[in-house]
C-alpha positions in Angstrom: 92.3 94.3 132.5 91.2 97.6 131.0 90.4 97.2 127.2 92.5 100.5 126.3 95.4 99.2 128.2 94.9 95.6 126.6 94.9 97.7 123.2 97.9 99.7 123.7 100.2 96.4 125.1 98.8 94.3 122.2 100.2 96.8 120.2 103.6 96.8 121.5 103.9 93.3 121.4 103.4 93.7 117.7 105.6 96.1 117.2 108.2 93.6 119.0 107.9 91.1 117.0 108.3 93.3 113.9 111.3 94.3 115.2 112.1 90.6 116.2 112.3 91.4 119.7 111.2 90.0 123.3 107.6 90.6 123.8 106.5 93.1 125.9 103.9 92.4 128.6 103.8 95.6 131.1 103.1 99.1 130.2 102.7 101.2 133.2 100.0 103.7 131.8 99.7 104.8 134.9 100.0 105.3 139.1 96.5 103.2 139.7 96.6 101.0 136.6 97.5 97.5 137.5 100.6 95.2 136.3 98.9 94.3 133.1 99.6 90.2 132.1 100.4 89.0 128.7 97.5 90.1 125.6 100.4 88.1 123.3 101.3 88.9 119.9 98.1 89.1 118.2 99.4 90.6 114.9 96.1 90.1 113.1 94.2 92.5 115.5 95.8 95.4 114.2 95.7 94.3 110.6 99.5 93.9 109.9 100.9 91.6 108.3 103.4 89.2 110.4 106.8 90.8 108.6 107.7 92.5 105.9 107.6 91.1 102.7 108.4 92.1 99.0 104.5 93.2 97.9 105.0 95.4 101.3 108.4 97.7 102.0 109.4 97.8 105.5 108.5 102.2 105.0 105.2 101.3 104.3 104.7 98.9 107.4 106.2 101.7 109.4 103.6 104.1 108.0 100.6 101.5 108.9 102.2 101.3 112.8 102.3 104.7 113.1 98.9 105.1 112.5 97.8 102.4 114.7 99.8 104.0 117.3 98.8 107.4 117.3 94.7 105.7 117.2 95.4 103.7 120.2 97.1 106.6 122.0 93.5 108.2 121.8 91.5 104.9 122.9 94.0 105.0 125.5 93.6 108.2 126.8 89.6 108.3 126.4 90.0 104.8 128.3 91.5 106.2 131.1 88.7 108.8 131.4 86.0 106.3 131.5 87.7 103.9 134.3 88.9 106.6 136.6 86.1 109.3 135.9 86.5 111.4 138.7 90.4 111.7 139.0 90.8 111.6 135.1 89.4 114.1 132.3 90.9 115.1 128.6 91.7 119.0 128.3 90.9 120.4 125.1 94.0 119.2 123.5 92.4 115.9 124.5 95.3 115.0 126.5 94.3 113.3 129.9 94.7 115.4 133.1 93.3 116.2 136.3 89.3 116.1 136.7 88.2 119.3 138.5 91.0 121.3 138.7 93.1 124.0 137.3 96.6 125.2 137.6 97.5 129.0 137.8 101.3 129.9 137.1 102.4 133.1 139.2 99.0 134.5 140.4 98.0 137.4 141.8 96.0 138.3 144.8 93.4 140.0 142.9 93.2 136.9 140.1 93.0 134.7 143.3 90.0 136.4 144.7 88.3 137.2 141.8 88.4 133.2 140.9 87.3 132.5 144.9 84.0 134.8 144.2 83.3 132.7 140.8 82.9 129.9 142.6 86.8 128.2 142.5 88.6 126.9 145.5 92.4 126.8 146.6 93.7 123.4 146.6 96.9 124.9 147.2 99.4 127.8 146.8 103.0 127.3 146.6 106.1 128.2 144.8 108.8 125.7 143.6 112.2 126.8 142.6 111.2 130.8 142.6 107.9 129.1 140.3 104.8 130.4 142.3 101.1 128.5 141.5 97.9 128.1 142.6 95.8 125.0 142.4 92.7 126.1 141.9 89.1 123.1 142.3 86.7 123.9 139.6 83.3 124.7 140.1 81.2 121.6 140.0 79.6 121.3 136.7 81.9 123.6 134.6 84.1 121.9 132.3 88.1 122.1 132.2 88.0 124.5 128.9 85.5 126.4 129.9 87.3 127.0 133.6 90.2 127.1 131.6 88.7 130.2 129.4 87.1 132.0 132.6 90.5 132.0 134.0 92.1 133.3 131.2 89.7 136.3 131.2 90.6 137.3 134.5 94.1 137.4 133.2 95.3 134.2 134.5 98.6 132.2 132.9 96.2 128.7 133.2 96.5 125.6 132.2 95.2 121.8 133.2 97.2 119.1 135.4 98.1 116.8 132.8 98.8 113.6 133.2 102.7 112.3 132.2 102.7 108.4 131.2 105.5 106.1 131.6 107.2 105.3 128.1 107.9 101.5 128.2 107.1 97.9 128.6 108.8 95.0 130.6 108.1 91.3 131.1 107.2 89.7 133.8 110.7 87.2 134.7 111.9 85.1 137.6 113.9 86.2 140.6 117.9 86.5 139.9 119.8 88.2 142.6 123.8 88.8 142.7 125.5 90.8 145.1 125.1 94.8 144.8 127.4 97.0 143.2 129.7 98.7 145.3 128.2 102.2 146.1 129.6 105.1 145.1 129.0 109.0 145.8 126.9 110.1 142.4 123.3 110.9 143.4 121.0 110.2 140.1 117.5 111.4 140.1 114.6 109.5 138.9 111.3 110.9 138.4 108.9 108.1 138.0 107.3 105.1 140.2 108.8 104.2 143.3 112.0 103.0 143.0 113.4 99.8 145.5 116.5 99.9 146.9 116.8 103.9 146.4 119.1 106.4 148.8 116.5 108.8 148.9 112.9 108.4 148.4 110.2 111.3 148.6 106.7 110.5 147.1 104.6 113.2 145.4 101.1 111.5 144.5 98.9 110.0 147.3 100.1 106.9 148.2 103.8 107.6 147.6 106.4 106.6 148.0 105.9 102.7 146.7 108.1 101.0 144.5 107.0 99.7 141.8 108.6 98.1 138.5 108.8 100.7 136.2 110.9 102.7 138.5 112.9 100.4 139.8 113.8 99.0 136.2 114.8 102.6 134.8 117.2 102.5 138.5 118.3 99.6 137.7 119.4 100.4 134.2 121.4 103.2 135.8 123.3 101.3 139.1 123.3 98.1 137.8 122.9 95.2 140.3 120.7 91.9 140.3 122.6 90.8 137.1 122.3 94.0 135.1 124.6 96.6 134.0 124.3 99.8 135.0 125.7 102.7 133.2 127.2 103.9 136.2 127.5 100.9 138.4 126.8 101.7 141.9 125.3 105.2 141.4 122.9 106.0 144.5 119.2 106.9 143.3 117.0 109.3 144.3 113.5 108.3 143.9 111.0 110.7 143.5 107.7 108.9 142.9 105.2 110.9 140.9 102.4 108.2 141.1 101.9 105.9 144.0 98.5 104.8 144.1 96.8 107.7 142.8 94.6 107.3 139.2 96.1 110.6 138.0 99.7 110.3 139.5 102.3 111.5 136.9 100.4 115.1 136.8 102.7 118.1 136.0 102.2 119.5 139.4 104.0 116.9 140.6 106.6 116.6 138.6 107.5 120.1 138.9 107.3 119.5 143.0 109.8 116.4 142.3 112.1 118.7 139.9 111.9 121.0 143.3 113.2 118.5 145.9 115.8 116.9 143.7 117.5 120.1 142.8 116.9 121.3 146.1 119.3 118.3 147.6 121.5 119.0 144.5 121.0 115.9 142.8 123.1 116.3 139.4 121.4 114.8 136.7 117.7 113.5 136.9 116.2 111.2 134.2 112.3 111.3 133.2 110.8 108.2 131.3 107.7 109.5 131.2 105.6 111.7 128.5 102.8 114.3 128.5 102.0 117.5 126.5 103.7 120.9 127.1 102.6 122.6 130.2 103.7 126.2 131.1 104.4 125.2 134.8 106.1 122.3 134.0 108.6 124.4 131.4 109.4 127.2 133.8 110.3 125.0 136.7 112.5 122.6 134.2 114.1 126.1 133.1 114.9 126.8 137.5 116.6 123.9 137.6 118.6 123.8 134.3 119.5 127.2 135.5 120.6 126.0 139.3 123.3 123.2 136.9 120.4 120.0 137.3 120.7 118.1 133.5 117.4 117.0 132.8 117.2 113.8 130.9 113.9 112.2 129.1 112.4 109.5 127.0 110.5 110.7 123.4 108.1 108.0 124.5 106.6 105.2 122.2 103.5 106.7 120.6 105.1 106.5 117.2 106.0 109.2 114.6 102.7 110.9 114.2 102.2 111.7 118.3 102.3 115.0 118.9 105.9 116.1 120.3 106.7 114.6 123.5 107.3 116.8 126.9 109.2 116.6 128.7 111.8 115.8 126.3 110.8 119.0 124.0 111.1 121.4 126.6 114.7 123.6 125.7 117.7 122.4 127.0 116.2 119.0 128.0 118.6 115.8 127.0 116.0 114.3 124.6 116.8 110.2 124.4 115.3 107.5 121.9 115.9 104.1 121.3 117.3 101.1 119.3 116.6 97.7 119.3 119.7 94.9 119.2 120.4 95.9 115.6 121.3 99.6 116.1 117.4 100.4 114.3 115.6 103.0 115.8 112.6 101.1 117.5 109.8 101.5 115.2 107.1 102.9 117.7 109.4 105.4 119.0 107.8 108.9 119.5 109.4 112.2 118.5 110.7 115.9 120.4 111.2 118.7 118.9 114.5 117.7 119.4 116.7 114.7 119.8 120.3 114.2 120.9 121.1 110.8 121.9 119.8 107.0 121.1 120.6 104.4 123.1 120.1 100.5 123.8 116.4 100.4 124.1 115.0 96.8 123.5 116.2 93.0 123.5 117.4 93.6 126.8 117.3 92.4 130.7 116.1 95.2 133.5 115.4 94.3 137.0 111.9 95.4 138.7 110.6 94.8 142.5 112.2 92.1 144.3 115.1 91.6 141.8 113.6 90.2 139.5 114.7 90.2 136.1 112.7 91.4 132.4 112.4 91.8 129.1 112.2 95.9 128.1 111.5 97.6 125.5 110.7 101.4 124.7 112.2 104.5 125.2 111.6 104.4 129.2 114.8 102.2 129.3 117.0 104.6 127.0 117.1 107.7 128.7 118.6 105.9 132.3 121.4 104.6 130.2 121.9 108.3 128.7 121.4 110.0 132.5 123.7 107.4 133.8 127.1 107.9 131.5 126.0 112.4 131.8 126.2 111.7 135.3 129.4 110.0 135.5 131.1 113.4 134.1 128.8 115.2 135.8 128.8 114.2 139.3 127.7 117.7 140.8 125.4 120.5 139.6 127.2 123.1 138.1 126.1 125.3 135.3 129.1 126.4 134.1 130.5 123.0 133.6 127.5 121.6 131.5 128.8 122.2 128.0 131.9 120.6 129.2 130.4 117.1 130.2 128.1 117.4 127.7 131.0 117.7 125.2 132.4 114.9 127.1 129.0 112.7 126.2 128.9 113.5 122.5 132.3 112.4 121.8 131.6 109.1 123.5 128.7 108.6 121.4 129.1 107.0 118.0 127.0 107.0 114.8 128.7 104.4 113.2 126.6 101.3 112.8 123.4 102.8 113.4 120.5 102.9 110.8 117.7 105.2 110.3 117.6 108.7 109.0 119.8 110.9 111.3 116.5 112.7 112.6 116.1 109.6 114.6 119.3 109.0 115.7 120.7 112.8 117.3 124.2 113.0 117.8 124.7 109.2 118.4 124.3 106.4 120.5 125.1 106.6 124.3 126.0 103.4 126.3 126.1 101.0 123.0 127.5 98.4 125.5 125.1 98.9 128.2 122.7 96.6 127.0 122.2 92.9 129.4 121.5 90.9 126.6 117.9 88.7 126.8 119.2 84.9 126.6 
C-alpha cells in the first residue's frame, strides 16, 4: 500500500470512530491506485484523543481534524506524484494533474502554431458541447507553470489537466444478492469509475470502461438492488468512467468529454462524487450542459473545513451535496463549496460494489447519488425550462428539522432522510 493513501484512510477511520461510525477501509484516490485493505483505527497516529471529553469540547476536536485533514490532503497529493511520476505532477496551486501537458480553451490557429514552433505538441483538438480545446504535450524539461506562463503570453486561456478524486470510503463485505429492481425508463448519469450492471457504459481514461466499486456503489445508492435502496429504485445508469486503469484518470479533460456524451444522449440528471480544483474548461462545459436542461449534481468531498472549495460542486448552478452520519450531524471531515444546497444520508450505511457485494460507506461520495436520484425522479427529461420547477419540487421534500450543525453545513435540508440501508 502507498504510505499517502495509508495516511489519508487511517484518517478516515478516525474520523469514523469519532463520529461512532463503521470504519472505513477503501478510498479510491484514484483510477491506478489499488483497493486499499484495512490501516484500522489508529487514533493515536494522528494525535487525537479517542472521544470527546469535558477538558476537550467537541469544536475544538473538530478544529484539530480539520487540520489533519487539510495536511494529509497535501501528503496525499505530493504521494501521488512520487508513485506515478510520469502521469502525475502538482500545478502551481499544488493540486495534482497531468504530467507534461497542457490544456488550451478555445484556441486559435495562430496560438496553435506559435506553441508548435516553441516546441509543444497536439495531443488533440476537439470541441465538446460548442467548448473547443487543444491538448497541447509540453516540451520536455519545461515545467507545468512555466508552460503554463509561456502560454499565457501567447494569449492562450491555459490551464493544467487536473486530476478529480473520488470523495468516499467503503468496506470491504460479503456477497448478498436479491433480485433486481424492476427497471424503469429514468436514465441517471454517473461520472466516476466503472459502474456494473449499467445501461450505458462509455469509458474516457485508458483502460475504460471497468467497473469498479466506487462507481458501482454511488449506482447502487441511486437504483437500489442487491439489498440496498435506491433513491429511485430501478433507475437505468449511465456509466461514464473517467478512470479505468489510468494513474491520472479523473482529469478535467475527461470529465468534460463525459459531461459531452451524457448530455449528448440526453441523460437528465448526472451525479459527480468526485473533487478537484476549478478549471476553466471544466466550468464552461458544465455551463453547455446546464444550459441544454442536464442538472449536475456533486459531492463537497471529505478534505475537511479548511480545503480549499471543492469543484465541481462550486461551479454555478451545480447541485452541491454534503453529508450526515446516522444522527442527522454533518460528518465531521466533510469538505466545503462555495455553495451548498442539500445534505443527505452519508455514513452508517450499506452500498453495494462489484459482484454485489455489500459495504460499509461513508463520505460525501454516497450523498450526492441519493440527492441525483430523488432530482431525477421529478426530473426525468432534460428540460431547462422545467428546472426551477423540480427543483422547487426537491426543496420542499427536504427537511431541516432534526438536523444539527450550523445551517452553512446543512443548505436547504436533507434529501432522501430515509434512504439510508442501515449497517447491522
Amino acid at each position: 500500500m502507498k504510505w499517502g493513501a495509508r495516511r489519508y484512510l487511517t484518517l478516515l477511520a478516525t474520523v469514523a470512530a469519532i463520529g461512532g461510525g463503521a470504519g472505513v477501509v477503501h478510498a479510491q484516490l484514484g483510477g491506478g491506485l489499488p483497493n486499499l485493505p484495512s490501516p484500522g483505527g489508529v487514533l493515536s497516529s494522528l494525535g487525537l484523543p479517542k472521544a470527546p471529553s469535558l477538558l476537550e469540547p467537541v469544536d475544538g476536536l473538530a478544529r484539530a481534524t480539520a487540520a489533519r485533514l487539510e495536511t494529509l490532503r497535501r501528503q496525499t497529493f505530493a504521494q501521488l506524484v512520487h508513485d506515478h511520476p510520469d502521469a502525475i505532477a502538482l500545478d502551481p496551486q499544488g493540486f495534482p494533474a497531468r504530467a507534461g501537458e497542457v490544456v488550451v480553451d478555445a484556441p486559435s490557429d495562430m496560438l496553435i502554431a506559435e506553441a508548435t514552433k516553441a516546441g509543444y505538441g497536439v495531443i488533440e483538438r476537439d470541441d465538446v458541447l460548442g467548448v473547443g480545446f487543444v491538448r497541447l504535450r509540453v516540451p520536455q524539461g519545461l515545467s507545468l507553470k512555466k508552460a503554463l506562463d509561456q502560454l499565457r503570453r501567447l494569449g492562450g486561456e491555459v490551464s493544467a489537466d487536473q486530476l478529480h478524486l473520488a470523495s468516499g470510503g467503503i468496506e470491504t463485505g460479503a456477497p448478498y444478492m436479491t433480485a433486481e429492481a424492476a427497471r424503469s425508463d429514468t436514465m441517471v448519469g454517473v461520472i466516476d469509475g466503472g459502474v456494473e450492471g449499467a445501461a450505458m457504459v462509455r469509458g474516457f481514461a485508458s483502460g475504460a470502461p471497468r467497473p469498479n466499486d466506487h462507481g458501482t456503489a454511488v449506482a447502487s445508492l441511486i437504483a437500489g438492488g442487491n439489498g440496498i435502496r435506491g433513491a429511485l429504485p430501478g433507475a437505468r445508469i449511465a456509466s461514464a468512467d473517467v478512470y479505468g486503469t489510468d494513474p491520472a484518470g479523473g482529469n478535467a479533460t475527461a470529465i468534460a468529454k463525459a459531461l459531452g456524451w451524457l448530455v449528448g444522449v440526453r441523460v437528465p440528471v448526472v451525479t459527480i462524487s468526485l473533487v478537484g480544483p476549478s478549471n476553466p474548461l471544466l466550468a464552461r462545459v458544465v455551463a453547455a450542459a446546464q444550459a441544454r436542461g442536464t442538472i449536475i449534481v456533486a459531492a463537497v468531498g471529505n478534505n475537511g473545513p479548511a480545503s480549499p472549495p471543492a469543484y465541481p460542486a462550486s461551479y454555478p448552478g451545480v447541485i452541491a451535496v454534503s453529508g450526515v452520519d446516522r444522527r442527522n450531524r454533518p460528518l465531521i471531515e466533510a469538505g466545503r463549496a462555495s455553495h451548498l444546497d442539500y445534505v443527505a444520508p452519508a455514513a452508517d450505511m450499506l452500498a453495494a460494489g462489484v459482484g454485489g457485494r455489500r459495504f460499509a460507506v461513508r463520505g460525501t461520495s454516497f450523498a450526492a447519488p441519493l440527492v441525483a436520484g430523488r432530482i431525477a425522479a421529478v426530473y426525468p427529461t432534460p428540460v431547462p425550462d422545467q428546472i426551477r420547477a423540480a427543483l422547487a419540487k426537491i426543496d420542499a421534500e427536504a427537511r431541516r428539522a432534526g438536523l444539527k450543525g450550523a445551517e452553512k453545513n446543512i443548505g436547504r435540508g436533507m434529501v432522501c432522510g430515509d434512504c439510508r440501508t442501515v449497517v447491522q
